[in-house]
C-alpha positions in Angstrom: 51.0 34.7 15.0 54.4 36.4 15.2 56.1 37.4 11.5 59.3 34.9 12.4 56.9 32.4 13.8 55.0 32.4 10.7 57.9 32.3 8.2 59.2 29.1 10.2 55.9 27.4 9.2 56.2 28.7 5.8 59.6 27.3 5.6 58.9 23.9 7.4 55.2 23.3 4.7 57.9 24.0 1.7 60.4 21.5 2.7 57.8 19.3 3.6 55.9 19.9 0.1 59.4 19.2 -1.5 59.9 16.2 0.1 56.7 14.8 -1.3 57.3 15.8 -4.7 60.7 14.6 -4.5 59.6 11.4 -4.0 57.1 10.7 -5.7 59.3 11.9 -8.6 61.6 8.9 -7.0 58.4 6.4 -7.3 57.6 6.5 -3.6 55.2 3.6 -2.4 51.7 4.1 -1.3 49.9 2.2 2.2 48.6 -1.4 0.9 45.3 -2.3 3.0 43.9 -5.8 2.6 41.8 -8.0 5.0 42.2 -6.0 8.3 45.7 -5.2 7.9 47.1 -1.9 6.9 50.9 -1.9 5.3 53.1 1.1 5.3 55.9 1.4 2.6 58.5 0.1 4.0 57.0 -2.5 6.2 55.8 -6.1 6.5 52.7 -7.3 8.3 50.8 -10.4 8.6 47.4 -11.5 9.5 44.3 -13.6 8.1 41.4 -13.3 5.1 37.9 -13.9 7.0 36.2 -16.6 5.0 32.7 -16.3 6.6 30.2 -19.0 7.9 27.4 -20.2 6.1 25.7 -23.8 6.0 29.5 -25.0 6.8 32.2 -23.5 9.1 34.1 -20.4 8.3 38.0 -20.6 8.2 40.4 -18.1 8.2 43.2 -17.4 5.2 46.9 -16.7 6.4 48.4 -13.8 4.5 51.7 -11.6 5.1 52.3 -8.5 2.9 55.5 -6.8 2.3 55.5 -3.4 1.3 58.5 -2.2 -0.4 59.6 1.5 -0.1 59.2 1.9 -3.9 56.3 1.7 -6.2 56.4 -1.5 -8.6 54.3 -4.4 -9.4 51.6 -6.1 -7.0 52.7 -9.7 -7.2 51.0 -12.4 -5.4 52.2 -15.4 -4.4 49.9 -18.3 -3.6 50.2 -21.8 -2.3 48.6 -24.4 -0.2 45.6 -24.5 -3.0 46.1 -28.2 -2.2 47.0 -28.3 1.7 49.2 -31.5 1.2 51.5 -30.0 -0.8 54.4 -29.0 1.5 57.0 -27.5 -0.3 55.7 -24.5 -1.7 53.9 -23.9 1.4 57.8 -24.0 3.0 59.2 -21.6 0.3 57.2 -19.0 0.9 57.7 -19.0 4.9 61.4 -18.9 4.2 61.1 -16.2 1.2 58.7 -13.7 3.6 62.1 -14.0 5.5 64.5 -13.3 2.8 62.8 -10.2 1.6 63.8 -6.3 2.7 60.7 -4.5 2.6 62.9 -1.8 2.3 65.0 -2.7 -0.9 61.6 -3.8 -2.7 60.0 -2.4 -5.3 56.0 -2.9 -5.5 54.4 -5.1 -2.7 54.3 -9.0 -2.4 51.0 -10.6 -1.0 51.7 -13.5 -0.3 49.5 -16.4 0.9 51.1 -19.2 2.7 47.9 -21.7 2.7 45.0 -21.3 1.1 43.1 -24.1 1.7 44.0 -24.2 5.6 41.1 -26.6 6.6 42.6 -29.4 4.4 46.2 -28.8 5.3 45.0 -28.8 8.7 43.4 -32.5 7.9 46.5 -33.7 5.9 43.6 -34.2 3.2 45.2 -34.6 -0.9 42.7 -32.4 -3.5 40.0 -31.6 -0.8 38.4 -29.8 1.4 37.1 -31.6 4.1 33.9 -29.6 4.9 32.3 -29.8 1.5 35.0 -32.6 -0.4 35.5 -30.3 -3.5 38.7 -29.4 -5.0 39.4 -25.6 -4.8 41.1 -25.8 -7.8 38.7 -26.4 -9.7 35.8 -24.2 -8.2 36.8 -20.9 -9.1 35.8 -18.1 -9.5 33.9 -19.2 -6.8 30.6 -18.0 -4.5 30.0 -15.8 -1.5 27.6 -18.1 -0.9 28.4 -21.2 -1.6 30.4 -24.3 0.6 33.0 -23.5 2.1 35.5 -24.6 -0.5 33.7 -22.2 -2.8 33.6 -19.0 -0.5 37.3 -19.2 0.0 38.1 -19.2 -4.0 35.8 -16.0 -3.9 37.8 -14.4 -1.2 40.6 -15.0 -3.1 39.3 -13.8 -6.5 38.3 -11.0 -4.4 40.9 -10.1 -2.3 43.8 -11.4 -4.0 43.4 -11.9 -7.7 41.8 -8.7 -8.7 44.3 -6.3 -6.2 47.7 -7.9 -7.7 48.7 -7.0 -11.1 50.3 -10.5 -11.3 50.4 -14.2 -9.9 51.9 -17.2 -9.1 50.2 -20.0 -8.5 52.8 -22.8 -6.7 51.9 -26.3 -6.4 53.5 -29.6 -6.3 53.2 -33.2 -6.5 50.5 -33.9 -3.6 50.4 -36.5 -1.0 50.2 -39.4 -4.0 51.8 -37.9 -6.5 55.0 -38.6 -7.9 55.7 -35.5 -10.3 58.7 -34.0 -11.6 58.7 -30.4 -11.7 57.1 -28.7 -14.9 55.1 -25.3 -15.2 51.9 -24.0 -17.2 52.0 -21.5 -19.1 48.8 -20.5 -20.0 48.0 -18.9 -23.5 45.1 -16.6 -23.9 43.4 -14.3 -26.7 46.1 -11.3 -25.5 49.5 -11.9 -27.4 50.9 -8.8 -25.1 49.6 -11.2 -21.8 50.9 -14.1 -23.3 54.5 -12.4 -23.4 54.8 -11.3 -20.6 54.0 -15.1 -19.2 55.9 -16.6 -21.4 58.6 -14.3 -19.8 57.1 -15.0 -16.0 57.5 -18.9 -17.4 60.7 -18.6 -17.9 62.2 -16.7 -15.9 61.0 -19.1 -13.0 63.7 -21.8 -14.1 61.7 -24.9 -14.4 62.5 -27.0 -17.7 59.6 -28.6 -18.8 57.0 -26.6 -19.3 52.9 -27.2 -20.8 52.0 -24.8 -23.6 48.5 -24.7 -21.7 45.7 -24.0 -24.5 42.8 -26.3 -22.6 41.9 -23.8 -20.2 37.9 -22.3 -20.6 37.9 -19.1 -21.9 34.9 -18.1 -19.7 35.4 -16.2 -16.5 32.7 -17.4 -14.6 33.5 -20.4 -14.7 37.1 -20.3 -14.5 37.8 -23.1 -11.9 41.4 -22.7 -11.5 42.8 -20.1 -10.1 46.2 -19.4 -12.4 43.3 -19.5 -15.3 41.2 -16.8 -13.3 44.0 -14.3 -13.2 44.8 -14.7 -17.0 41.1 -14.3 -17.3 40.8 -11.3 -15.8 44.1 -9.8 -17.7 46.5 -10.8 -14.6 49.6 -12.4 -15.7 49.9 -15.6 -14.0 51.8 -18.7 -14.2 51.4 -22.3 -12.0 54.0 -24.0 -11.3 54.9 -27.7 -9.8 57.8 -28.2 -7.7 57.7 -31.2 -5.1 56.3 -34.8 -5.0 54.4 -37.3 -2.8 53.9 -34.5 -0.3 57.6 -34.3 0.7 59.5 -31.5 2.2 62.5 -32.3 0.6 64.9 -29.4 0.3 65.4 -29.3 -3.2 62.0 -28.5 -3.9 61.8 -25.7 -1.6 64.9 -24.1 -2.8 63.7 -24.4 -6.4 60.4 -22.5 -5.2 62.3 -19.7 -3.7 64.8 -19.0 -6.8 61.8 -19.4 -9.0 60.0 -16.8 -7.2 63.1 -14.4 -6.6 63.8 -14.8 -10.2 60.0 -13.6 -11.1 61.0 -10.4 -9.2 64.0 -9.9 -10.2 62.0 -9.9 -14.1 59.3 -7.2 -12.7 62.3 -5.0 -11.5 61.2 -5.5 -7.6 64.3 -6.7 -6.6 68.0 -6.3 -7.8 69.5 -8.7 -10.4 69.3 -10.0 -13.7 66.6 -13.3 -13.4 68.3 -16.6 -14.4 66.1 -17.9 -17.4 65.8 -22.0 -18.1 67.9 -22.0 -21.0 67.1 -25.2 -22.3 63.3 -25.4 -22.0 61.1 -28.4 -22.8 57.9 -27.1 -24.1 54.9 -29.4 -24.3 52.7 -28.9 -26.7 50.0 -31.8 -25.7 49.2 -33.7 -22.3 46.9 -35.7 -21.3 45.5 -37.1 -17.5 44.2 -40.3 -17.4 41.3 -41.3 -14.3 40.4 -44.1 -12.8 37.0 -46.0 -13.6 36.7 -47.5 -10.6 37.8 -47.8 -7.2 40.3 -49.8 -6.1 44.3 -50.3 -5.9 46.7 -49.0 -8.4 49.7 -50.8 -9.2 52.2 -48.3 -11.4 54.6 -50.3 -13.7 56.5 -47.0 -14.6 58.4 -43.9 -12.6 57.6 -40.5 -13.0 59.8 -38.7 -15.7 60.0 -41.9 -18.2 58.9 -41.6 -21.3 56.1 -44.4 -22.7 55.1 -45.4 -25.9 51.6 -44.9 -26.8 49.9 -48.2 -26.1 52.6 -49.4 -23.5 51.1 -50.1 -20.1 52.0 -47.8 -17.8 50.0 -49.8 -14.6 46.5 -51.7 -13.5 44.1 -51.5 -11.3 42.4 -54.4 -9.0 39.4 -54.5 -7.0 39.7 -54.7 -2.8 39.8 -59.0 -3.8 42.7 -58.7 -6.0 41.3 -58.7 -8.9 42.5 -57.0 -11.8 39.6 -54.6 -12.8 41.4 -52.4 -16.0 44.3 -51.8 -17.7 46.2 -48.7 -18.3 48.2 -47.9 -21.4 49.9 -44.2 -22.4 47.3 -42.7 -24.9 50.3 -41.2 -26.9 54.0 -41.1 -26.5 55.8 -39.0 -24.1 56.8 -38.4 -21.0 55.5 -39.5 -17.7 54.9 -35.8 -15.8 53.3 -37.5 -12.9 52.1 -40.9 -11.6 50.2 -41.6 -8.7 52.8 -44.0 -6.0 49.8 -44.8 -3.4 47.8 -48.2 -3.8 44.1 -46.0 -3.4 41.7 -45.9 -6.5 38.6 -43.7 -6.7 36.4 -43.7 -9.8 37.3 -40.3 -11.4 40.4 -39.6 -9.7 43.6 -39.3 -12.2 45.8 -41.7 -11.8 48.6 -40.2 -14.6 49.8 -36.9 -16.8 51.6 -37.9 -19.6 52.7 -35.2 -22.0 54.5 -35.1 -26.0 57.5 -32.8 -26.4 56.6 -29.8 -29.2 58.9 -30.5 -31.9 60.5 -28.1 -34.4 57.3 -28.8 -36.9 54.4 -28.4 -35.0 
């Protein structure tokens, strides 16, 4: 190789080395790989989670990544647990629109529907192929229903690869639910602040001071409760009612989630925190004994005094089968608006406001 020849690769592997340190001095991004989808920095892909076949179908998972240009938090957003419940769902096809991969700091993962075969169905709680509630089978099994294999994809594939989470539900296809969050306490005072922060910063006003959760990872069954488990910060939130797709629900989604970013530094701006929050220190769901019709006799949002009756249920002749009546006084966070009754099912939240000595 000629002398000049040889100093111009000299001089082209220095500037090159340079570049690299420069930025990784600047905090450059590194290549996110998840599913069978690789994301540069910089970029934004989609694609699908494989949720294998066992004794029941297989289904797929659809994800989208954007991977911002600089290094920050993993955050993962996650909705469609429940596939009638529309509006977060919504917000987070609008908000993979809204975000510059190249103004973002860290990466989002988000995914738009996880339980696709019960959205697909228009099924409330449910999957169809095995009828449980994915919500409440996590951490799941690899080889379990199908319900079960698709909360161990997500532990998998989602939970442990973010360093934080947001859980987004809402009212479902019976529910009539004003908006409220959980924020789930744990053992980890340094967790808990940072989702009391998360909580916060995500706007909502009322919000459950969650201590009810178990404590024990394998059996975590839902998933914001999995992440905090496993030392995620994660926060669930409720936005949306009776399966709407009402505007305000969505747009209350998106600057919730935009203002979780904006606290992890992955986007520009100062978050907006509720200012005014409602925290609840007790709450209670109450089920159904039997099936039937429900007839409410209050609105969502009301408050109840403890013993007031709140609504009845009748057997398919008409007959009135049981009574319900507010176990304490508070507020009405949700209340089921359908007539159908199933032994087991809840048919209302209602939750006490913390006060300044308790």
């Amino acid at each position: 190789m000629a002398y000049s020849t040889w100093k111009s690769v000299q001089s082209a592997m220095s500037l090159l080395l340079m570049a690299t340190l420069f930025s990784s001095a600047l905090g450059a991004n590194e290549p996110f790989e998840i599913g069978d989808i690789k994301v540069n920095p910089g970029e934004q892909k989609s694609g699908y989670l494989t949720v294998s076949e066992k004794s029941d179908p297989g289904c797929m998972i659809p994800i989208s990544v954007i991977n911002g240009t600089k290094r920050g938090k993993i955050l993962a957003l996650v909705a469609g647990v429940h596939g009638y419940e529309y509006p977060p769902i919504l917000a987070l096809y609008r908000l993979k629109e809204k975000i510059d991969p190249q103004s973002l700091a860290g990466t989002l993962v988000i995914v738009h529907i996880a339980n696709l075969p019960g959205f697909q169905r228009r099924i409330i709680y449910y999957n169809p192929h095995d009828w449980k509630n994915l919500n409440r089978v996590f951490p799941g099994d690899p080889d379990g229903s199908q319900a079960q294999r698709i909360a161990h994809v997500l532990t998998e594939e989602i939970v442990k690869r973010c360093d934080c989470l947001i859980d987004l539900h809402c009212g479902d296809g019976n529910e009539a639910l004003i908006p409220y969050c959980y924020w789930m306490r744990s053992d980890d005072k340094r967790l808990d602040g940072i989702t009391k922060d998360m909580v916060l910063a995500f706007g909502i006003k009322h919000i459950i001071i969650d201590e009810s959760r178990t404590k024990n990872v394998t059996q975590s069954k839902y998933l914001g409760n999995t992440a905090v488990l496993m030392s995620k910060p994660a926060i669930t939130t409720e936005s949306g009612y009776l399966g709407r797709t009402d505007e305000e629900a969505v747009v209350r989604n998106i600057h919730g989630i935009m203002n979780v970013m904006k606290y992890f530094k992955m986007i520009e701006g100062k978050p907006e925190c509720v200012s005014a929050p409602v925290w609840i220190d007790k709450y209670e769901v109450v089920y159904s004994d039997t099936d039937g019709l429900f007839f409410p006799e209050t609105k969502m949002g009301y408050f109840v005094s403890k013993g007031e009756r709140v609504g009845y249920l009748t057997d398919y002749l008409g007959k009135v089968r049981q009574e319900l009546r507010a176990p304490f006084s508070g507020i009405m966070l949700y209340i089921i608006n359908t007539p159908p009754a199933n032994k087991d099912e809840p048919l209302f939240e209602v939750s006490r406001i913390k006060s300044e000595n308790r």
